[in-house]
Backbone as CSV, one residue per row, in Angstrom:
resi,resn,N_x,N_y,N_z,CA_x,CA_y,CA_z,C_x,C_y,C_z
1,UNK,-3.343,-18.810,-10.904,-4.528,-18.744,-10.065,-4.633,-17.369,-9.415
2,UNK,-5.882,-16.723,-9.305,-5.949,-15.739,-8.374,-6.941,-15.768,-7.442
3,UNK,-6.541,-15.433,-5.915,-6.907,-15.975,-4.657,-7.444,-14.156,-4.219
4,UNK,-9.050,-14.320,-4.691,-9.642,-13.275,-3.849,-10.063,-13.598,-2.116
5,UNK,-8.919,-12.637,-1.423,-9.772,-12.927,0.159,-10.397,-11.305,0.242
6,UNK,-11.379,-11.872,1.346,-12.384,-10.645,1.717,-12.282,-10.785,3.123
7,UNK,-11.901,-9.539,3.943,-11.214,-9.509,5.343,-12.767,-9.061,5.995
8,UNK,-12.911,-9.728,7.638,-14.275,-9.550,8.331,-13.584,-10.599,9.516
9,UNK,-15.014,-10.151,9.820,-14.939,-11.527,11.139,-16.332,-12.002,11.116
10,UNK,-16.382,-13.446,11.332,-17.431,-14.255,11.442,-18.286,-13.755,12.313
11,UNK,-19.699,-14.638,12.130,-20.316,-14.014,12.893,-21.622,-13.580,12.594
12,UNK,-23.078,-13.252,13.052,-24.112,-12.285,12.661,-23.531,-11.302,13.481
13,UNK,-23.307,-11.099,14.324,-23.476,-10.099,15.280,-22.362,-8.789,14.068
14,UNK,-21.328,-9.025,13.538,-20.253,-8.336,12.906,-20.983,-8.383,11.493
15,UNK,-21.608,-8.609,11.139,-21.989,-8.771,9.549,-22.020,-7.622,8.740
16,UNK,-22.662,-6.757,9.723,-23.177,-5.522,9.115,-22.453,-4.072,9.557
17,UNK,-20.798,-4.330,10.128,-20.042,-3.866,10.626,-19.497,-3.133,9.564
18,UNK,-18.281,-1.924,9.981,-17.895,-1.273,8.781,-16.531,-2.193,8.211
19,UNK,-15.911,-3.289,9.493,-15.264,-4.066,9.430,-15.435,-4.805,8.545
20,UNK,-16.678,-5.568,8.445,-17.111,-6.600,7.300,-17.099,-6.197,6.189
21,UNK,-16.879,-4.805,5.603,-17.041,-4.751,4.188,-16.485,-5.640,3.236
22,UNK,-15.064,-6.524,3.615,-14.413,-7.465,2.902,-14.955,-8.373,2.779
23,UNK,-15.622,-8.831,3.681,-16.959,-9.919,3.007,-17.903,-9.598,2.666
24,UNK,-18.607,-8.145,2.960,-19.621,-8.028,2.029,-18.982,-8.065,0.275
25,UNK,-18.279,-7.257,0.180,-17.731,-6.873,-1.307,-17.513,-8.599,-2.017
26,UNK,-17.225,-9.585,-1.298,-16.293,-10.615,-1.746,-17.672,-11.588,-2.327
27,UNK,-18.575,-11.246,-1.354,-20.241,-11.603,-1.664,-20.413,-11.564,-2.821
28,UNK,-21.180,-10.007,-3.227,-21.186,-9.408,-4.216,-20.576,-10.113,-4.938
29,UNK,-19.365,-9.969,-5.499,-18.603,-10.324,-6.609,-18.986,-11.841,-6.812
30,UNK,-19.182,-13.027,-5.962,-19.418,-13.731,-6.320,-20.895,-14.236,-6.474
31,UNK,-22.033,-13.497,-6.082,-22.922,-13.221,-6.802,-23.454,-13.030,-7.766
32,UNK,-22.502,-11.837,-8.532,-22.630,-11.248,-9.537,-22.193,-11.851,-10.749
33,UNK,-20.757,-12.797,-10.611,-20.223,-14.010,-11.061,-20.903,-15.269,-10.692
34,UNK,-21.550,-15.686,-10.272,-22.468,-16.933,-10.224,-21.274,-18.270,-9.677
35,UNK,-20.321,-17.628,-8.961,-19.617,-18.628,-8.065,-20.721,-19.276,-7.205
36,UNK,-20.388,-21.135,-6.812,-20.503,-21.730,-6.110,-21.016,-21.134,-4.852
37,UNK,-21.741,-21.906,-4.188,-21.715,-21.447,-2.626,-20.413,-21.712,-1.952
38,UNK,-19.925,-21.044,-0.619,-18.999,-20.798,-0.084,-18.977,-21.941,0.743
39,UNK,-18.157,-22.618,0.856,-18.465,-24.152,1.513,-16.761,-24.095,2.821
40,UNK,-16.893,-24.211,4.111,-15.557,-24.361,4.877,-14.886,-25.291,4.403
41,UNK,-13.418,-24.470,4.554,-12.453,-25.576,4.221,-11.846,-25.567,5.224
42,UNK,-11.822,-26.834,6.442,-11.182,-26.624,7.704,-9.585,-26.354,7.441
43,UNK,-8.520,-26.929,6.932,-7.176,-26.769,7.375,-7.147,-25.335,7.392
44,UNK,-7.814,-24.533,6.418,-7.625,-23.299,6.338,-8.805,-22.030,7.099
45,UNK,-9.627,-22.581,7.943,-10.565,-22.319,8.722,-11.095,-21.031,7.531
46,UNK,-11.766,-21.254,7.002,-11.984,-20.412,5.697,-13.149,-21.047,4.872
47,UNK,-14.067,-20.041,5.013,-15.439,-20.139,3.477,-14.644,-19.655,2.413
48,UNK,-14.881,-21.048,1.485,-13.891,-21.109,-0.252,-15.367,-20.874,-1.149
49,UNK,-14.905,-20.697,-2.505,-15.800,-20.167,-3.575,-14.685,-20.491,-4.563
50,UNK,-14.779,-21.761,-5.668,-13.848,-21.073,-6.674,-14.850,-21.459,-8.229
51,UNK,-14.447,-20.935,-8.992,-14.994,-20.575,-10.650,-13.016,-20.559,-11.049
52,UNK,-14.052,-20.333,-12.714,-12.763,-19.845,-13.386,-13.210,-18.775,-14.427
53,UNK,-11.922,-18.045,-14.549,-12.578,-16.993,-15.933,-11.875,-16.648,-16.785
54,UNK,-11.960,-16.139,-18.039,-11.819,-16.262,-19.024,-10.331,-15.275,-19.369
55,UNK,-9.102,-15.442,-19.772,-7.841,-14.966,-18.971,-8.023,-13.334,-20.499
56,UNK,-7.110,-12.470,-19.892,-6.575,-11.582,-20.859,-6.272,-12.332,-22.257
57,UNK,-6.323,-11.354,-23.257,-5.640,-11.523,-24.332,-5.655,-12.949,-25.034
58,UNK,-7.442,-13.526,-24.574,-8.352,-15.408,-24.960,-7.028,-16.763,-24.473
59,UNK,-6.295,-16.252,-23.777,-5.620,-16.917,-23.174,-6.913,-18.337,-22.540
60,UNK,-5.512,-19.306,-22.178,-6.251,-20.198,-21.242,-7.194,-19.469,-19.794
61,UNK,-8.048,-20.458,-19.274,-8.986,-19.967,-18.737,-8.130,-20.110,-17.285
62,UNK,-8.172,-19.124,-16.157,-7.713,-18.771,-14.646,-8.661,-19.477,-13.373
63,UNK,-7.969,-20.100,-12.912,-8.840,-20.345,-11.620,-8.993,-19.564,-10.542
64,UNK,-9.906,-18.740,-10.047,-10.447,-18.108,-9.181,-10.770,-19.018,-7.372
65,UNK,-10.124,-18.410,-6.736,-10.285,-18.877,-5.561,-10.950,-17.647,-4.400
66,UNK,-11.775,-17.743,-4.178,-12.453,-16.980,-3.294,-12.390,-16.964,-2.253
67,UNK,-12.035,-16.272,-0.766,-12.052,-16.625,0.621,-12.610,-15.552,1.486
68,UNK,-13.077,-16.298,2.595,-13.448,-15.044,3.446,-12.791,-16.107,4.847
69,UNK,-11.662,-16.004,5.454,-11.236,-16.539,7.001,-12.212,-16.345,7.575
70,UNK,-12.341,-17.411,8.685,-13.174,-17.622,9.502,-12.446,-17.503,10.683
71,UNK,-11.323,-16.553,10.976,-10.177,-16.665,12.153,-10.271,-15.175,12.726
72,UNK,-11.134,-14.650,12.645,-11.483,-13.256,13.438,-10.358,-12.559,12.308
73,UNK,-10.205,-10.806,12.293,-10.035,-10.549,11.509,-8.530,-10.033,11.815
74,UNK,-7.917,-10.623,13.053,-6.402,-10.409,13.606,-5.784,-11.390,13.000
75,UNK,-6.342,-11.903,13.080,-5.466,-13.559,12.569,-5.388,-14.073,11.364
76,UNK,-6.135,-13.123,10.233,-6.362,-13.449,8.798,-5.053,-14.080,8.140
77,UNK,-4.395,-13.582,8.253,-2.793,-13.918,7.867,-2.446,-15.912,7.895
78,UNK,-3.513,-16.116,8.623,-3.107,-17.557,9.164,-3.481,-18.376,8.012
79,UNK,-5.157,-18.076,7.553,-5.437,-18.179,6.886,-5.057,-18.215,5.992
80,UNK,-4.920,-17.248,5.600,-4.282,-16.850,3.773,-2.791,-17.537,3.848
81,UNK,-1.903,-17.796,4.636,-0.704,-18.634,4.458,-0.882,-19.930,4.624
82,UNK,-1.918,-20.674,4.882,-2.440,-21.832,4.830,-3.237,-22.165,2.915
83,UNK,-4.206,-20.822,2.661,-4.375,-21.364,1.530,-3.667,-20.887,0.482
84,UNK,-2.891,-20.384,0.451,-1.642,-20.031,-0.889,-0.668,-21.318,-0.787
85,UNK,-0.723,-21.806,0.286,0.845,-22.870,0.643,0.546,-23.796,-0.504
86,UNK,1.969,-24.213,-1.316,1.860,-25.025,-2.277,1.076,-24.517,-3.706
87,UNK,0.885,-23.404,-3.784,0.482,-22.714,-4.587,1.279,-22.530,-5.716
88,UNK,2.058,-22.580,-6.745,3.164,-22.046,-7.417,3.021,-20.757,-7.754
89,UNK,2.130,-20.223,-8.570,1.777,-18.854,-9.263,0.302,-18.169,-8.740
90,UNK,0.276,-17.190,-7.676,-1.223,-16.588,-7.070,-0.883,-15.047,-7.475
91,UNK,-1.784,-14.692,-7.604,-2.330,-13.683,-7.940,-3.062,-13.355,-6.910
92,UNK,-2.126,-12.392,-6.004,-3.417,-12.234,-4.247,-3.609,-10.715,-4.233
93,UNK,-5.566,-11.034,-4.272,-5.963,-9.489,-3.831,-6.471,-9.771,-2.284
94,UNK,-6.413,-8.758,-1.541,-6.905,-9.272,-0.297,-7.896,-7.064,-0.121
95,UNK,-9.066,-8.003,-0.221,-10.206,-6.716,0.324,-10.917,-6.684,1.221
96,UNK,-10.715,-4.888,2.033,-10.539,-5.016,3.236,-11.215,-3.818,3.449
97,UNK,-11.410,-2.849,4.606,-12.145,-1.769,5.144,-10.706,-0.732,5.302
98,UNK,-11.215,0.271,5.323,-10.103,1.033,5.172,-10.411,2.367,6.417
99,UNK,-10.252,2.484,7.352,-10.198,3.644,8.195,-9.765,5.387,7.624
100,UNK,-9.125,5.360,6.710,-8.056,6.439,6.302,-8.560,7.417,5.122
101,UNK,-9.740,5.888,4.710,-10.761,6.856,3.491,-11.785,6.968,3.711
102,UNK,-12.590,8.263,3.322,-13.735,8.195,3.481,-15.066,7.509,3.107
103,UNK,-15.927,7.038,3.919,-16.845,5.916,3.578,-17.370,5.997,1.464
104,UNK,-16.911,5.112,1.423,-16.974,4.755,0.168,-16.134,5.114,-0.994
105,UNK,-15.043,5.717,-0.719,-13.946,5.891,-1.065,-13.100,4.359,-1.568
106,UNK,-12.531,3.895,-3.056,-12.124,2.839,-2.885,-10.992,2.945,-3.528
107,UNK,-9.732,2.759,-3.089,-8.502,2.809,-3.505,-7.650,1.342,-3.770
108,UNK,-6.908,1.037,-4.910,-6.261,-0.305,-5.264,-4.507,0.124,-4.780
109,UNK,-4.381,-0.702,-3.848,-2.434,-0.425,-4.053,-1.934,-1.545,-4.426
110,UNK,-0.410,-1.516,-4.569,0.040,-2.959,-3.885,1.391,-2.801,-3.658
111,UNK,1.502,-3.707,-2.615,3.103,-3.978,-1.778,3.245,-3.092,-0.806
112,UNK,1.929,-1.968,-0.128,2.112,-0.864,0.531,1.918,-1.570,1.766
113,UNK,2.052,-0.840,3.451,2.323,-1.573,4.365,0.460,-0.838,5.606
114,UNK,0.489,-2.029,6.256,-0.536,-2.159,6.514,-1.517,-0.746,7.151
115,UNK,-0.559,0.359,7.421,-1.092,1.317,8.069,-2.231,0.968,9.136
116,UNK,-1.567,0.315,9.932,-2.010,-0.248,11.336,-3.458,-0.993,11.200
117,UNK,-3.698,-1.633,9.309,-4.437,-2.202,9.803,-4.540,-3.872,10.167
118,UNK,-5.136,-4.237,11.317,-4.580,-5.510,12.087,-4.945,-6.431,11.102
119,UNK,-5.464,-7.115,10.363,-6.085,-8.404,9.496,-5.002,-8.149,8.050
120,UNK,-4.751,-6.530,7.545,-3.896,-6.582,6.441,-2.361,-7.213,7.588
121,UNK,-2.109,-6.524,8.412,-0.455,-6.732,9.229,-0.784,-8.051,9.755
122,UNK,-1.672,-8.778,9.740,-1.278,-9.912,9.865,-1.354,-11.250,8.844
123,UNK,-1.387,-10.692,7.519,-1.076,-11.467,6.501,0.221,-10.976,5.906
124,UNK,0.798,-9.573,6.086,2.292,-9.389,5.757,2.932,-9.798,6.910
125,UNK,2.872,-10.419,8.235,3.587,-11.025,8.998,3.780,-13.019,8.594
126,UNK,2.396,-13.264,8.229,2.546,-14.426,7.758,2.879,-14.859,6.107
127,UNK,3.042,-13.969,4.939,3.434,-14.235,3.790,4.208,-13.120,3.055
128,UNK,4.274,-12.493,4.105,4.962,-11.023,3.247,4.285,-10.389,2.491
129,UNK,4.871,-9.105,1.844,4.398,-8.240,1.336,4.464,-7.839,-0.220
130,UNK,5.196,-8.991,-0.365,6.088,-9.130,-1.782,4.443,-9.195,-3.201
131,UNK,4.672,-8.457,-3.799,2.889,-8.535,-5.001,1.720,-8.611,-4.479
132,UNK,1.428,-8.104,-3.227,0.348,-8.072,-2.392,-0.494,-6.757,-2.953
133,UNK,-2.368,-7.038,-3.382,-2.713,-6.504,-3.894,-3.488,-6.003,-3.286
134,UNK,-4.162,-4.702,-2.917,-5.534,-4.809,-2.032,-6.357,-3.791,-2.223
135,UNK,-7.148,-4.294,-2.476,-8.860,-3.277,-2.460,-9.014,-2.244,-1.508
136,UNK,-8.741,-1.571,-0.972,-9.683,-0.516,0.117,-10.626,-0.073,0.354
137,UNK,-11.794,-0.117,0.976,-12.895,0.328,0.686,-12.997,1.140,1.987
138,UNK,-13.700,2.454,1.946,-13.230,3.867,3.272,-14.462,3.563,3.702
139,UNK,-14.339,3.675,5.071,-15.622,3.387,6.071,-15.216,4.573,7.028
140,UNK,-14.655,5.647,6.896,-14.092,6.474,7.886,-15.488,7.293,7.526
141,UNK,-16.454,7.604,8.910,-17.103,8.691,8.901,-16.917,10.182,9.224
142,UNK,-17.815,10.935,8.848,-17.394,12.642,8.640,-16.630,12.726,10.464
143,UNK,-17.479,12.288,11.264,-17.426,13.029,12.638,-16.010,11.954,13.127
144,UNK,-15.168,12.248,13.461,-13.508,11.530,13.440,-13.604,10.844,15.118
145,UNK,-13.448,9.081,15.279,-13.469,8.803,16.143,-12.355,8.142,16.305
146,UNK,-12.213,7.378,17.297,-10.935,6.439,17.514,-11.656,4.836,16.995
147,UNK,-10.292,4.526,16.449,-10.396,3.241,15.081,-11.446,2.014,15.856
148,UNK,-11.183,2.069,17.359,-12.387,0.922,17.617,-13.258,1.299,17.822
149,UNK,-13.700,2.412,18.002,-15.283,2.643,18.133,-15.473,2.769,16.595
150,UNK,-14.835,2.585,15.391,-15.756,3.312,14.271,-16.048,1.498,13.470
151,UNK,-14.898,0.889,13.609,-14.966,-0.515,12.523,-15.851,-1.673,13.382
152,UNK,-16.294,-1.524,14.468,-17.687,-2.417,14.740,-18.766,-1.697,14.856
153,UNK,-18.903,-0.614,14.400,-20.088,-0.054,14.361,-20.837,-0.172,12.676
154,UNK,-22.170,-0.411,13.045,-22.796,-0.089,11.289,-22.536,0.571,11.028
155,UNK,-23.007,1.040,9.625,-23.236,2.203,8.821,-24.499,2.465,9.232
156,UNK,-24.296,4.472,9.025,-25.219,5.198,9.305,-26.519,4.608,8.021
157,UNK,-27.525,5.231,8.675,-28.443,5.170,7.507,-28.089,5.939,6.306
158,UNK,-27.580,6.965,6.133,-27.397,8.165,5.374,-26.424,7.645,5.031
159,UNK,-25.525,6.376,5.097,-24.181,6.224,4.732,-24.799,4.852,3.690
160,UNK,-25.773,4.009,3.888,-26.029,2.921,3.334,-26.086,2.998,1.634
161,UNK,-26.263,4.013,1.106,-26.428,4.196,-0.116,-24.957,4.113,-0.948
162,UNK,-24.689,5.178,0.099,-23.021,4.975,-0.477,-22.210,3.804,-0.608
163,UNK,-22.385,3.164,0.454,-22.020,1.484,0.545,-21.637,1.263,-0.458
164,UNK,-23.620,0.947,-0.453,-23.885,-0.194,-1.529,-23.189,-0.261,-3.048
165,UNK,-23.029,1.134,-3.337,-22.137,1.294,-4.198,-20.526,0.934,-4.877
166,UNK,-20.163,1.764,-3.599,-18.578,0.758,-3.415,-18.329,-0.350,-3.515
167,UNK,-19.072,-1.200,-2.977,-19.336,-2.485,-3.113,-19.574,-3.070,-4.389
168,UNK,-20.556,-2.442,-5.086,-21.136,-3.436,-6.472,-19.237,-2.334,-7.541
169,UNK,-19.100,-0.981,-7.089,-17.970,-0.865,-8.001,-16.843,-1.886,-7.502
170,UNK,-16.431,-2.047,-6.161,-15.438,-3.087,-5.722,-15.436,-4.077,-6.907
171,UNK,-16.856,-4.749,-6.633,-17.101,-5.864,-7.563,-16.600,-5.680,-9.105
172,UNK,-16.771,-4.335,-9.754,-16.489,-4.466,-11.169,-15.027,-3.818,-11.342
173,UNK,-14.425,-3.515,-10.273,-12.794,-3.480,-10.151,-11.900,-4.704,-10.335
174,UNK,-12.692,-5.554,-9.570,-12.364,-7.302,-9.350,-12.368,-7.743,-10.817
175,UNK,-13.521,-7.343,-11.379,-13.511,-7.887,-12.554,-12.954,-7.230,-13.751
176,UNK,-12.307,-5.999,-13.599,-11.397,-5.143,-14.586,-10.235,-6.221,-14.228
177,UNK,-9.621,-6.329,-13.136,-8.637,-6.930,-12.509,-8.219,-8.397,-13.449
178,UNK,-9.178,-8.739,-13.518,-9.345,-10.216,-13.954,-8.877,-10.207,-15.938
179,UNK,-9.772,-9.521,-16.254,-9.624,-8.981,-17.781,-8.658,-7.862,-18.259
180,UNK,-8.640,-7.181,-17.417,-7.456,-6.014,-18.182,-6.109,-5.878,-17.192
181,UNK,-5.944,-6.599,-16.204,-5.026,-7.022,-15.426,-4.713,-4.811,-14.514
182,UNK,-3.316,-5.076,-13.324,-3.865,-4.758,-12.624,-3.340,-2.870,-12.846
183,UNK,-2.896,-2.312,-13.736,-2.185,-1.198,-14.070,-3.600,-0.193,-14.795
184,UNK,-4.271,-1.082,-15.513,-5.342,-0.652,-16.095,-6.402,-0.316,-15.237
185,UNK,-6.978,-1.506,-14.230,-7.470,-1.351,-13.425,-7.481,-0.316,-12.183
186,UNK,-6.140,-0.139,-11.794,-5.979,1.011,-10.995,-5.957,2.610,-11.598
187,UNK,-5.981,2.569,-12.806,-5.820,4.166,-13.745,-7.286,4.539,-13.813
188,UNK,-8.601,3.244,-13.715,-10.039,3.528,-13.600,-10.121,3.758,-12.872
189,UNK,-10.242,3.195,-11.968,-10.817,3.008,-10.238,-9.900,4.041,-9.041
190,UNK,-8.892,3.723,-9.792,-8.153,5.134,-8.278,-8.334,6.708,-8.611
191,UNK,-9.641,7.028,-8.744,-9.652,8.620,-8.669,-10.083,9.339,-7.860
């Protein structure tokens, strides 16, 4: 199984935050894939989405699990160790906003450590860090502020274009991810 979460915080008021990009992107992708609507799953205070798709190499077909926590975006960790539990074999990407890159900048790591950001450090406090995969998407603007004034603020107008982009590529990273698994995927997308 592989368990896409998309890091944000609930909410209209945050929607359109540079924070939310993990649920915008997680949108997208399941948009674009014609996943289910996102329906709460209380134990895991979490909007779910799952499909399945079609594995590497005409293999059997993968179940796709989609999430966006509904636990503000400190507490994500709670979440995501609630819905992996009992899981045997996951495949976890967790996509998120990235302070460190520049807006629309999108970088794939994995097993790297949260670089202070609070929603990634609090899912390596609750499941570790062990094959942890994650999207980055850079929301850092030109003019350099301190990290809370920049991740609840929108995007500039002049920045919206760029977004939108990152986003629909996020989306077709997800889906390299899925089909050409994740070595391939990062030799496209990380330049």
């Amino acid at each position: 199984m592989i368990v896409i979460v998309g890091l944000g915080n609930p909410g209209t008021q945050y929607s359109k935050t540079r924070h939310n990009v993990g649920f915008v992107a997680i949108d997208e992708f399941a948009k674009q894939n014609n996943f289910a609507d996102f329906k709460l799953d209380k134990k895991s205070n979490s909007l779910i989405s799952s499909s399945s798709a079609k594995a590497p190499e005409d293999r059997e077909k993968q179940d796709i699990l989609l999430v966006k926590p509904q636990t503000f975006m400190n507490d994500s960790g709670k979440a995501v160790k609630q819905i992996i539990k009992n899981k045997p074999s996951v495949d976890l990407i967790v996509i998120h906003d990235d302070i460190d890159l520049p807006v629309g900048k999108i970088k794939i790591v994995k097993e790297r450590g949260s670089a202070g950001h609070k929603g990634v450090e609090s899912i390596i406090q609750n499941i570790g860090n062990e094959n942890l995969i994650r999207f980055r998407i850079g929301i850092a603007p030109e003019k350099k502020l301190e990290a809370e004034k920049i991740v609840l603020k929108n995007f500039a107008e002049s920045e919206q274009k760029i977004i939108k982009e990152a986003i629909e590529k996020t989306s077709e990273a997800i889906n390299s991810f899925i089909k050409n698994g994740l070595e391939r995927t990062m030799n496209e997308y990380n330049k």
